[in-house]
C-alpha positions as CSV (number, residue, x, y, z in Angstrom):
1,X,95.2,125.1,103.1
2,X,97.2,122.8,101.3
3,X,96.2,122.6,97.6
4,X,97.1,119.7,95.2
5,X,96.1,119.3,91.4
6,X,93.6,116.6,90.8
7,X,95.8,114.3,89.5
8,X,98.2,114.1,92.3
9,X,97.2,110.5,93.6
10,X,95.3,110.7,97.1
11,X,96.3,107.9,99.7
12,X,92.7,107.4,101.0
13,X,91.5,108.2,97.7
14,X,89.0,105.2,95.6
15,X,89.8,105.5,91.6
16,X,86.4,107.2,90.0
17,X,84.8,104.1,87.8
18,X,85.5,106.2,84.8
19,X,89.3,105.0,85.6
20,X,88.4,102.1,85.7
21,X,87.9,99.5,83.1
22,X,88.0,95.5,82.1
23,X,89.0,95.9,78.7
24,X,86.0,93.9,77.6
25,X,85.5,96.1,74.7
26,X,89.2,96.0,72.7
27,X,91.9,93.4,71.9
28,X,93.5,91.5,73.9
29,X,97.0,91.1,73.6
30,X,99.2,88.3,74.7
31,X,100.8,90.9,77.0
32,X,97.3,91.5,78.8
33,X,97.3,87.9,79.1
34,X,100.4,87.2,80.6
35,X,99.8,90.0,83.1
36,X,96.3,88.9,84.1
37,X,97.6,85.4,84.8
38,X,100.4,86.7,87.3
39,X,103.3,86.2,85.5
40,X,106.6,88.0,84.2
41,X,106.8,88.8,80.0
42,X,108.9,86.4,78.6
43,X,109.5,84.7,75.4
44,X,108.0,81.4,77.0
45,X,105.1,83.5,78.5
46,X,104.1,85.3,75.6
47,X,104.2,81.9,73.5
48,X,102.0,80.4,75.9
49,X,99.4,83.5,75.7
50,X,100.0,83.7,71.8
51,X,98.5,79.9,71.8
52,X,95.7,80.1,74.4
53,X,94.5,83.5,72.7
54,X,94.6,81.7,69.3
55,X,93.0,78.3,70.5
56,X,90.3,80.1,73.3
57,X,90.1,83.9,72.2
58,X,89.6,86.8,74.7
59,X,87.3,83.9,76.7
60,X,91.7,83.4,77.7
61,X,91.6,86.6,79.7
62,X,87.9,86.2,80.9
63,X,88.6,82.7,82.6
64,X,91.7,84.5,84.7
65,X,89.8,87.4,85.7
66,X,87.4,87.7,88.4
């Protein structure tokens, strides 16, 4: 039988919900931001998240994500 340690990632395997999480509870950074919306971390990016976190809030991140 071959054996493997639960954390060794399973091809055909679902992530458990308690993996799994929207951040709706903590900060939301203007990294989180720029990743939600698709895009790569740059100076430019992170200015853009820095302002629509500062003008819209976390509301930001809720509008990108489903």
């Amino acid at each position: 039988m071959n054996e493997r340690s639960d954390s060794t990632p399973q091809p055909d395997a679902t992530t458990p919900d308690a993996l799994t999480h929207t951040g709706s509870d903590g900060e939301v950074s203007p990294e989180d931001l720029v990743l939600a919306a698709g895009r790569d971390i740059t100076p430019a990016n992170l200015a853009w998240a820095e302002h629509k976190l500062a003008t819209e809030g976390r509301a930001a991140l809720d509008k990108l994500l489903p």
